[in-house]
C-alpha distance (Angstrom), angle and dihedral (degrees) to the residues before:
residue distance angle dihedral
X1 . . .
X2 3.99 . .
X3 4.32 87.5 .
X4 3.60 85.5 49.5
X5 3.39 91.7 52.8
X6 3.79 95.3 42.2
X7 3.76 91.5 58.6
X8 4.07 96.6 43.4
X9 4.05 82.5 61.0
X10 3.85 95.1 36.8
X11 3.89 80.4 55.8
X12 3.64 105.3 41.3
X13 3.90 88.6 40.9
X14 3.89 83.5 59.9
X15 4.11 95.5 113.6
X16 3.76 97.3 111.0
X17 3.92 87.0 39.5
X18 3.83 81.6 57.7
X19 3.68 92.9 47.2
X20 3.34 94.0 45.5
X21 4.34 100.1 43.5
X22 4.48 87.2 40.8
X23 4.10 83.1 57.3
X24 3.70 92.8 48.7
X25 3.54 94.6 42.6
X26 3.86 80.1 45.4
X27 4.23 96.5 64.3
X28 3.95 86.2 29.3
X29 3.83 90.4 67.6
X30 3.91 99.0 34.8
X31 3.71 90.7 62.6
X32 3.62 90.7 37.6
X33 3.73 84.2 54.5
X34 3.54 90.9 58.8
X35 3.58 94.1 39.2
X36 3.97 88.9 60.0
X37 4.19 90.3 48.0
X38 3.53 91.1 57.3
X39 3.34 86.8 50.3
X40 3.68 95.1 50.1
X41 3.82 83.9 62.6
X42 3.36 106.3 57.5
X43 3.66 100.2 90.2
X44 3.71 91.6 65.9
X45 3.95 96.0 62.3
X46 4.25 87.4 44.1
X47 3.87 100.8 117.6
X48 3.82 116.8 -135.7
X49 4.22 89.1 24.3
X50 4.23 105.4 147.9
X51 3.72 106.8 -134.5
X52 3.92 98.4 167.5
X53 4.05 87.3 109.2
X54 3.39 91.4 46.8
X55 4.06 137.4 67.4
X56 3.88 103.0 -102.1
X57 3.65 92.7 -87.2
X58 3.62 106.4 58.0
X59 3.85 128.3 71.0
X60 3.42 129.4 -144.8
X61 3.91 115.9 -118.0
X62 3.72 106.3 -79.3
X63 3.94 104.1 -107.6
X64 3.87 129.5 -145.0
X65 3.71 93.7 -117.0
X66 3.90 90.5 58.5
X67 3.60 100.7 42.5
X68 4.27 94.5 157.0
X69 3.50 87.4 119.2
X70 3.26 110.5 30.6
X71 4.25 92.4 94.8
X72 3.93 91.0 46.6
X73 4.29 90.2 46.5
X74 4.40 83.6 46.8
X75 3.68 93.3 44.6
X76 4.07 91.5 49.9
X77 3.70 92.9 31.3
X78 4.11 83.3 57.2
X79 4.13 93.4 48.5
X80 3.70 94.5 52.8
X81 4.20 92.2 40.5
X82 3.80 89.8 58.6
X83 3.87 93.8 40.7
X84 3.90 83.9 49.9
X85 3.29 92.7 42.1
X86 3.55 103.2 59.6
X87 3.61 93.5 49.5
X88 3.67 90.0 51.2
X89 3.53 85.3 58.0
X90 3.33 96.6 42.5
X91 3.96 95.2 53.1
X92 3.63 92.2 44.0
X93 4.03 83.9 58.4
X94 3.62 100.7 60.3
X95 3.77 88.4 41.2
X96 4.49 103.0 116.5
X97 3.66 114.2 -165.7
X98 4.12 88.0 -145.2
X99 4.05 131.6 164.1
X100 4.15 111.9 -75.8
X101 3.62 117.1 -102.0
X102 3.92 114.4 -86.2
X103 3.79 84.5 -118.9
X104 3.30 92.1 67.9
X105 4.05 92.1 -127.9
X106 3.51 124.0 131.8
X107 4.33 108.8 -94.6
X108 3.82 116.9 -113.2
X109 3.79 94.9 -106.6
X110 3.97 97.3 61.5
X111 3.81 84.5 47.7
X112 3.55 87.5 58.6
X113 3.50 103.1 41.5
X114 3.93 90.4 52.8
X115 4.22 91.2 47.7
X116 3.59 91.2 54.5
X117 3.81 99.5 41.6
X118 3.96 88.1 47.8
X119 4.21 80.3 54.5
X120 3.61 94.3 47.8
X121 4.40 90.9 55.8
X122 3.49 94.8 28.4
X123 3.95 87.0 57.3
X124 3.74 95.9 56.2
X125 3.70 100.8 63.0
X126 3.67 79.4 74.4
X127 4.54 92.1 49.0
X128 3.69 94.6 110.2
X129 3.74 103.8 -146.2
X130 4.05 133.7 32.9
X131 3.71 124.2 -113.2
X132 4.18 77.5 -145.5
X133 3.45 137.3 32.0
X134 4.27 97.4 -142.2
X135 4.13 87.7 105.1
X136 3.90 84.6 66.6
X137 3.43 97.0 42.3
X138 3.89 81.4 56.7
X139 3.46 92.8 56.3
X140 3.84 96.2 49.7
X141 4.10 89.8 49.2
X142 3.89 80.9 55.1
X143 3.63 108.0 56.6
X144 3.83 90.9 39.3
X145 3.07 80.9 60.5
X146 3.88 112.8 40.6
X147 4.00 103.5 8.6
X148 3.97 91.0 41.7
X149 3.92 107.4 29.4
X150 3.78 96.1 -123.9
X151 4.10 137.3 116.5
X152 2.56 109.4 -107.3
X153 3.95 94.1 -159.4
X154 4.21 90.2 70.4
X155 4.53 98.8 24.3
X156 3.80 105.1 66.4
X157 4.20 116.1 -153.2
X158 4.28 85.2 -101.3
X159 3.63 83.8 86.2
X160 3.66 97.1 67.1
X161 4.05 104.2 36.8
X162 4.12 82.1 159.8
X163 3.95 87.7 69.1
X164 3.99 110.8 112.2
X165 3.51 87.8 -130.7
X166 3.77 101.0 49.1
X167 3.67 99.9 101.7
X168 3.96 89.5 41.9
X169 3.75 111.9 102.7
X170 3.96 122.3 -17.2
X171 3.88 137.2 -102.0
X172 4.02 91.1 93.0
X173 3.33 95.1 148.8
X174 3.94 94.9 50.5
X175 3.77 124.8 77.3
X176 3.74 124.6 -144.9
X177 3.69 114.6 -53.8
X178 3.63 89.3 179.8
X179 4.01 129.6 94.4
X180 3.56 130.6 -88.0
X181 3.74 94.0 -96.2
X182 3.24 93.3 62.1
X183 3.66 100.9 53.8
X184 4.22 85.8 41.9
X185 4.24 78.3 60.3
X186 3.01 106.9 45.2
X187 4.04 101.3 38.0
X188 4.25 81.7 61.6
X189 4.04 87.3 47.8
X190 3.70 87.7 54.3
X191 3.88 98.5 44.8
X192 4.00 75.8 50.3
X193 3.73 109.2 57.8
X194 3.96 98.5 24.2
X195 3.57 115.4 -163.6
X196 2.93 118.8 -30.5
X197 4.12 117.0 105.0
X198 3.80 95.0 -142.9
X199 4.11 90.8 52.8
X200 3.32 94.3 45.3
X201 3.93 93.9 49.1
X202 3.92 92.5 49.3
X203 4.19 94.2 42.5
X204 4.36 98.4 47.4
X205 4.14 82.5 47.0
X206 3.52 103.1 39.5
X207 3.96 88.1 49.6
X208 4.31 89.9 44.7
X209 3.57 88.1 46.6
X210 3.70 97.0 51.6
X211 4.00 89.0 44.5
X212 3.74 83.2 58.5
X213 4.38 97.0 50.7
X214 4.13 79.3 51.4
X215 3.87 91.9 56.4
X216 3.28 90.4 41.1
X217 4.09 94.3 61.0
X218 4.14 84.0 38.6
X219 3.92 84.8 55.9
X220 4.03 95.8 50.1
X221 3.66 94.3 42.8
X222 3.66 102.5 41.8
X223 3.94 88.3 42.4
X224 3.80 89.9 54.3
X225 3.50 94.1 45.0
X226 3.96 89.7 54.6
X227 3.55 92.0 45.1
X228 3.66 121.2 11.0
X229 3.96 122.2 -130.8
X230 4.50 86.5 22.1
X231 3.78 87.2 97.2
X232 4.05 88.0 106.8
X233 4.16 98.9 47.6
X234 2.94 85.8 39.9
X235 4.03 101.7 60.1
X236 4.10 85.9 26.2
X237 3.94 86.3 70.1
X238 3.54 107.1 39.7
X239 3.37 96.7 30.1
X240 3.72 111.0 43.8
X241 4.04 95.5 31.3
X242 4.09 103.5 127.0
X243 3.87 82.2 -143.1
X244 3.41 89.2 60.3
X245 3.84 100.6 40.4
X246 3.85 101.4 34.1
X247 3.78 102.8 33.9
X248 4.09 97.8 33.3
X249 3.46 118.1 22.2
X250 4.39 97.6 32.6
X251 4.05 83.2 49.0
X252 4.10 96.7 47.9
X253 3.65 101.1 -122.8
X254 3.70 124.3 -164.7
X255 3.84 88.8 -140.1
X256 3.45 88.6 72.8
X257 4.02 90.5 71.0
X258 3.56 94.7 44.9
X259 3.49 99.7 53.0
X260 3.82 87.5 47.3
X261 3.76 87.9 63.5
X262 3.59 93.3 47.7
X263 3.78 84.2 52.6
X264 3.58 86.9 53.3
X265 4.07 95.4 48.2
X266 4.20 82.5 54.4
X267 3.63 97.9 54.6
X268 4.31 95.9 38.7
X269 3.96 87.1 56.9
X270 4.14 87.5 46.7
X271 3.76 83.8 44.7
X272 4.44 89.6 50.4
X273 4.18 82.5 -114.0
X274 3.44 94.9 136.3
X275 3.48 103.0 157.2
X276 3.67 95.8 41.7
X277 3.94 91.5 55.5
X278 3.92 86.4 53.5
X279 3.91 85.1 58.5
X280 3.35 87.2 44.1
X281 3.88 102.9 55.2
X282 4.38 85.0 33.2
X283 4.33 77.2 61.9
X284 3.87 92.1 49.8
X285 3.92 89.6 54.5
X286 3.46 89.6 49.4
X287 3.64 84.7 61.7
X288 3.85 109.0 45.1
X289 4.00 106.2 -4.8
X290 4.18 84.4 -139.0
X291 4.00 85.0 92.5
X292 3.68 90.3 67.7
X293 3.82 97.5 93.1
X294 3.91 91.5 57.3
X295 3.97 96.8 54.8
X296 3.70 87.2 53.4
X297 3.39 87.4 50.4
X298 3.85 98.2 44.8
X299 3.49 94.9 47.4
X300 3.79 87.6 51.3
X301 3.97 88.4 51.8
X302 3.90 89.2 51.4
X303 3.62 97.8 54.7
X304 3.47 86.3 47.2
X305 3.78 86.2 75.1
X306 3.25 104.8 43.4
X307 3.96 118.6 99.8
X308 4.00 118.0 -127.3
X309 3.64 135.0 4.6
X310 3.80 96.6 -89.9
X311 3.86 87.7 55.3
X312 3.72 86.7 49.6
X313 3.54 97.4 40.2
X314 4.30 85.8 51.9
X315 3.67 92.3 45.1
X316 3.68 96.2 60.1
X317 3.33 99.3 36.4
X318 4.32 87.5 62.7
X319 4.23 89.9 38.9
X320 4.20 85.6 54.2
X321 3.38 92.9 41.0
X322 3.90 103.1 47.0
X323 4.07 90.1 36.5
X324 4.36 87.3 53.5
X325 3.65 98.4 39.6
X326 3.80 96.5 46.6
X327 3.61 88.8 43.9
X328 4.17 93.8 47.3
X329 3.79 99.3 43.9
X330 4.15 86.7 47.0
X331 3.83 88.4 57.8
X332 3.68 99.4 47.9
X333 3.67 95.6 101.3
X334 3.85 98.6 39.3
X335 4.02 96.8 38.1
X336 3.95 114.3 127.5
X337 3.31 111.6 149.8
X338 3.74 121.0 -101.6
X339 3.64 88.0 -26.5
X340 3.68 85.9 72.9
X341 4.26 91.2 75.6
X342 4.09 94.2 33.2
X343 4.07 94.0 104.7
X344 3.69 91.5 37.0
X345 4.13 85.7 54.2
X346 3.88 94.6 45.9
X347 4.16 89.6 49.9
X348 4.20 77.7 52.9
X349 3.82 99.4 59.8
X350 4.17 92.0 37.3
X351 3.73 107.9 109.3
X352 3.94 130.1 -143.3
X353 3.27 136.8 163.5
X354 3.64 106.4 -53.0
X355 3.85 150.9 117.4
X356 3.87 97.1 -99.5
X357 4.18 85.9 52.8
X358 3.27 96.8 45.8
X359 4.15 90.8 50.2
X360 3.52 82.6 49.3
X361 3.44 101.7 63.0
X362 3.59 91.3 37.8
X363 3.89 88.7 52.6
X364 3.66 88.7 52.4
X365 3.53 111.8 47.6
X366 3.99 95.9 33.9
X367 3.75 101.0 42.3
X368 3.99 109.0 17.1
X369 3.76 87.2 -119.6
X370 3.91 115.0 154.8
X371 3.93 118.9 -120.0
X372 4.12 94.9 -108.0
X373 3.98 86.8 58.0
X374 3.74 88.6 59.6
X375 3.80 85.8 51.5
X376 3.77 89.9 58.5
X377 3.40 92.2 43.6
X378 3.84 100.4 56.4
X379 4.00 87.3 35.1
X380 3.59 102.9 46.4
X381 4.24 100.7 75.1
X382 3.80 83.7 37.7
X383 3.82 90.5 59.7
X384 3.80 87.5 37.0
X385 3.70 82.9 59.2
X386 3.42 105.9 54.3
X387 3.86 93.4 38.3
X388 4.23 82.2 55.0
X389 3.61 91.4 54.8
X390 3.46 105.8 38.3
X391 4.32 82.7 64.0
X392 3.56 90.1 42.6
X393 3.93 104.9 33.1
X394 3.91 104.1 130.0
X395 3.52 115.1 176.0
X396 3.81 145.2 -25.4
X397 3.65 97.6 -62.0
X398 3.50 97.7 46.4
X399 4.12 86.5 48.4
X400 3.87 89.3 53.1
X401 3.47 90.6 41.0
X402 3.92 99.1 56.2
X403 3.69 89.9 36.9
X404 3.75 84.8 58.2
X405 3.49 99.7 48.4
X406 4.10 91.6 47.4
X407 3.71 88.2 48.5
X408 3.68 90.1 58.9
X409 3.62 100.9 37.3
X410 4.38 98.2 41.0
X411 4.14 90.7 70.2
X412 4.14 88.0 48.4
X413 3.52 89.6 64.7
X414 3.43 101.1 47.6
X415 4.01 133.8 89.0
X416 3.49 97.6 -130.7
X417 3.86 118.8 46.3
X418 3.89 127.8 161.8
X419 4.32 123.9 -172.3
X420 3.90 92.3 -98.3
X421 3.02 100.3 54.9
X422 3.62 88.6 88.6
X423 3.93 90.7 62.7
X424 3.93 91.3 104.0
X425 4.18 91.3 54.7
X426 3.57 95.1 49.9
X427 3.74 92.9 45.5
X428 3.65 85.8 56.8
X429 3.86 108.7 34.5
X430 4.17 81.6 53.2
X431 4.20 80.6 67.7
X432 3.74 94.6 69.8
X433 3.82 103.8 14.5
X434 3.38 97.1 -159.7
X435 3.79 146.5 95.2
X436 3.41 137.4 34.7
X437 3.95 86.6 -53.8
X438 3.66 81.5 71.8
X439 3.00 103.3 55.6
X440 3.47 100.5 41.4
X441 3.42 84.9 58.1
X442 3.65 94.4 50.0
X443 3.80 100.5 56.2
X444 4.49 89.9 39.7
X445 3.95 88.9 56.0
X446 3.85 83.5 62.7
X447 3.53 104.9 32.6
X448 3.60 86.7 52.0
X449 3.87 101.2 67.1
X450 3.88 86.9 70.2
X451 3.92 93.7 63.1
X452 4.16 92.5 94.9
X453 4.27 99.6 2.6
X454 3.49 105.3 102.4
X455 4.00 109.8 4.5
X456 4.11 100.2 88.7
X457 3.82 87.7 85.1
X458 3.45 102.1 26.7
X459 4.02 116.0 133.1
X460 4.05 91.1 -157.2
X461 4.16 106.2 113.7
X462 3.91 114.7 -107.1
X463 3.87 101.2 -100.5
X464 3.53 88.7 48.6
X465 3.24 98.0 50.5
X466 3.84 100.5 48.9
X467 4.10 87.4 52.6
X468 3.77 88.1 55.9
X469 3.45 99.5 41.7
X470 3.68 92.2 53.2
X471 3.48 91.3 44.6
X472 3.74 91.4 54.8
X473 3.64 100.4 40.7
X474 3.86 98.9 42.1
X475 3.66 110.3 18.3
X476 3.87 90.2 82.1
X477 3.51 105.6 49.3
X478 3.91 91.7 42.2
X479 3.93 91.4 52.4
X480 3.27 93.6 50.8
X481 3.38 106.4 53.0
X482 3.98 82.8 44.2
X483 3.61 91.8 56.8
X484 4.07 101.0 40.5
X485 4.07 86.4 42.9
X486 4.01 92.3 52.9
X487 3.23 84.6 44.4
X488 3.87 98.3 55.0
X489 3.84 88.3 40.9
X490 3.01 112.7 34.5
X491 4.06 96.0 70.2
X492 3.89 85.6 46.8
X493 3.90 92.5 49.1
X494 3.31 85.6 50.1
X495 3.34 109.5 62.0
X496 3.69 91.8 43.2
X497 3.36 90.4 63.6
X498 3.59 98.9 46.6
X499 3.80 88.8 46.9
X500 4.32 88.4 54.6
X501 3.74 79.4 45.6
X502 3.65 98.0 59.0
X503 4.24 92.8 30.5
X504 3.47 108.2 38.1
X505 3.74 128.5 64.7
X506 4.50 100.6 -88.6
X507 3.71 123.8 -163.3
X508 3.64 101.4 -54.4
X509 3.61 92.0 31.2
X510 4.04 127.0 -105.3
X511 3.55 119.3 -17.8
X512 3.89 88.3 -137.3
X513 4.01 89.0 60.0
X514 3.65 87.0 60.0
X515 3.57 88.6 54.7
X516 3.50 96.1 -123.2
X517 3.89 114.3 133.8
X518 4.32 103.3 -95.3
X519 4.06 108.6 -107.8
X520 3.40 117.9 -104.2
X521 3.85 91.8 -145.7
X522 4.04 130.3 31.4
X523 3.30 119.0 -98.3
X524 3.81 121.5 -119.9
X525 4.29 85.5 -149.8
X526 4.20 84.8 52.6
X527 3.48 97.4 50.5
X528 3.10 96.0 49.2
X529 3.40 92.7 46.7
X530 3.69 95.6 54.0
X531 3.91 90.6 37.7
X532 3.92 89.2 56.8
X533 4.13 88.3 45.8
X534 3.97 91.4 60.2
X535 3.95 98.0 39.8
X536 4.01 86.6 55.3
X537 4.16 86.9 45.5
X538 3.96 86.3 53.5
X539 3.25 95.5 36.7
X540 3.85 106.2 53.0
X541 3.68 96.3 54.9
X542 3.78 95.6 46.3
X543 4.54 80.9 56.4
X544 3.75 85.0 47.5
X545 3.76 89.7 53.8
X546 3.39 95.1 36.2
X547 4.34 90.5 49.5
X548 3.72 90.1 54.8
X549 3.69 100.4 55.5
X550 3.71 120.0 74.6
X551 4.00 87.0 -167.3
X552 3.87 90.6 48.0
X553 3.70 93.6 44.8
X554 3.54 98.9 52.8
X555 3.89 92.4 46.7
X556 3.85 79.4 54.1
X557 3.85 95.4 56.7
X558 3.58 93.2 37.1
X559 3.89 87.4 67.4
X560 3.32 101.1 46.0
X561 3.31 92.5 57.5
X562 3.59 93.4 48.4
X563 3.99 83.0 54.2
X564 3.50 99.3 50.2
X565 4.25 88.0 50.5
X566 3.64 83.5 49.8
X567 3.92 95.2 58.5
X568 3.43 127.4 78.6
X569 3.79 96.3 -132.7
């Protein structure tokens, strides 16, 4: 009791703390500041950049077929990332999750933070190029769909090669693969800006970017609401993360408006608005159909507090119907059938350079296996996942939690992954900025920026290339939240099993039925013992399994010998 009450008053006496982490935060974010201007002008000393759409200081996106200046832009791109970087870090650092003023007013720090993340976005409407080309392909899916009548989901923008902004961006052959939302959004952008390039570029990011300031207010309060005086980490991560600033909000990402209805869905449950945060998360899969997995599970979390079947019953009766009929009367104007999902299912089977396609190779030259049984086999313990928590899903934190961890884990298993499409974990791991979660999410927000930077020219063959890339990009983040999760677990697992060990009947039953006083301490020679006993009971059926497949078994001998050319004797 006395060290709990020590650190209640080392927290509430946190004011020159406060003072002391607002004016670090304070130089932190004025040389970020200028770190992100420089940026800004990069584009205009990119060699080979077309500007002839453009006033004389803006640059067109830097295309694929004009790649001169695509190593200088990823060389420069990488100098300002670490600089960035490191102050992120930094900032994040002297971030204190402390008690909240008695005056109820938010402390200096958070204010700070928040000013100098609204900088950051604000200052990339003016970043005169895009690191990706998706905000034009937004702007094509919207005047199919509101300057030319068309869906945009079944007519791809090959159909109208006379469009200014055919030859902007790629995927011309591919409709929509986005929700209806999205095409409602960015069909009213279009009518908007009109034709001209330079309008349209300024309107779809201004609009992203100011999507992005609301989720970052959603972030603080929610966070602080969760856990009182994390208002500042909280808006320090999501908000000042180069990731999130240079690759997300400068490029105009549609991620930004989903994860600001997931926001939303948070703070309606906080708020008892049940039913409105089902609408809300039913509006974020009619966006990017990725959120899908979280509605399930919030609906699952609200019946959980309900009391009695008929309340139950009631409950999920509104959540179904509100999630359909929002979702049928949205696809009235797009709706054709199962045609309606074929662009969405091509983007599907496309493979990049990612864990699921590198398991697939492996699947199918080692073991003969076809591609959809590596599907299954990456899916499965996701689905296993999300069936587990939606019986065991207890309260907010738990919800945000799992929703996290799915949001992270979903784009690992697919064939076709690209950096933001981690936007929705980070919005969501900035809630409770804590854990290994965090970091995970800490060190995969930089290791993510080299997933396209510095590969156009590389020399390195293709296969080769996608190993190392995946290795570089999600190596880190996975073996870290490996090594921080064993390391939370593992102590915990532990004594459970020494407790069965002492409790329950062990190998040669209870030491009590020997009549032989119990220990009072384990063993080291019994644990090991028993530890030995269930490796050889896991281990003998895998041999088994192994024994009777010819597949298996040379997969086996192929890596021992690969072992034994690997040891030095």
């Amino acid at each position: 009791m006395f060290s709990l009450i020590k650190k209640t008053e080392k927290q509430t006496a946190g004011a020159p703390d406060d003072t002391a982490s607002a004016a670090a935060i304070r130089n932190a974010g004025l040389a970020s500041l200028l770190a992100y201007a420089l940026f800004c002008l990069l584009a205009l000393f990119v060699p080979g950049a077309d500007r002839s759409w453009f006033p004389p200081y803006i640059a067109l996106p830097v295309s694929a077929e004009d790649s001169s200046g695509l190593l200088v832009v990823g060389v420069l791109v990488l100098a300002c990332a670490l600089s960035l970087f490191f102050l992120f870090f930094y900032s994040l650092g002297r971030t204190r999750v402390t008690l909240p003023p008695s005056d109820g007013h938010q402390d200096s720090a958070a204010r700070t933070a928040l000013l100098f993340a609204a900088a950051f976005n604000i200052l990339m409407i003016a970043f005169p190029t895009l690191l990706s080309t998706d905000l034009f392909d937004y702007v094509r899916h919207g005047r199919i769909f509101a300057v030319y009548g068309e869906n945009p989901m079944t007519v791809p923008a090959i159909y109208f090669q006379h469009d200014p902004f055919f030859n902007l961006g790629g995927w011309v052959s591919t409709g929509s693969v986005y929700g209806p939302l999205h095409a409602y959004v960015s069909g009213g952008l279009a009518l908007l800006s009109g034709d001209g390039v330079g309008a349209s570029f300024f309107v779809f990011k201004t609009f992203y970017i100011a999507v992005n300031l609301v989720n970052l207010l959603l972030v603080g309060r929610i966070a602080d609401r969760l856990s009182p005086g994390s208002r500042t980490r909280a808006i320090v991560f999501y908000g000042w993360n180069p990731f999130i600033v240079i690759m997300v909000a400068a490029n105009g990402h549609n991620d930004i408006l989903m994860l600001a209805f997931v926001l939303a869905a948070v703070l309606c449950y906080l708020d008892r608005r049940l039913m409105l945060g089902v609408l809300c998360l039913t509006l974020a899969t009619l966006v990017k159909f990725i959120t899908l997995p979280l509605l399930v599970l919030y609906v699952a979390l609200m019946l959980r507090q309900e009391q009695g079947l008929l309340r139950k019953v009631r409950a999920a009766l509104l959540a179904a119907g509100i999630a359909v009929a929002t979702t049928l009367v949205s696809y009235i104007p797009f709706w054709e059938g199962r045609d309606t999902f074929d662009y969405l299912t091509r983007v599907g089977n496309k493979t990049g350079f990612t864990i699921a396609s590198l398991a697939s190779g492996f699947v199918r030259d080692a073991l003969g296996m076809p591609r959809g049984a590596t599907v299954v086999l990456l899916a499965l313990p996701l689905v296993a996942y999300i069936a587990w928590k939606m019986l065991k899903v207890r309260d907010l934190d738990d919800y945000i939690y799992a929703a996290a961890v799915i949001s992270v884990f979903v784009p690992l298993i697919m064939f076709w992954f690209q950096p933001w499409y981690i936007v929705l974990a980070l919005g969501l791991v900035a809630l409770r900025p804590r854990g290994p979660l965090f970091a995970t999410m800490l060190v995969f927000s930089a290791s993510v920026i080299f997933f396209d930077n510095f590969w156009w020219q590389s020399p390195m063959r293709m296969d080769m290339q996608k190993l190392i890339r995946v290795m570089i990009v999600f190596g880190p983040p996975l073996m870290v939240f490996a090594v921080l999760k064993l390391r939370h677990g593992i102590p915990a697992a532990w004594q459970r099993f020494a407790a069965w060990s002492l409790e329950e009947p062990g190998i040669a039953g209870r030491v009590r039925d020997a009549g032989v006083a119990a220990p009072g301490q384990l063993t080291a020679t019994r644990m090991a013992l028993e530890a030995t006993a269930m490796a050889v009971a896991v281990a003998v059926p895998a041999a088994v399994v192994v024994a009777s497949s010819g597949q298996l078994r040379s997969l086996a001998d192929l890596l021992l010998v690969k072992l034994r050319l690997l040891l030095p004797f």
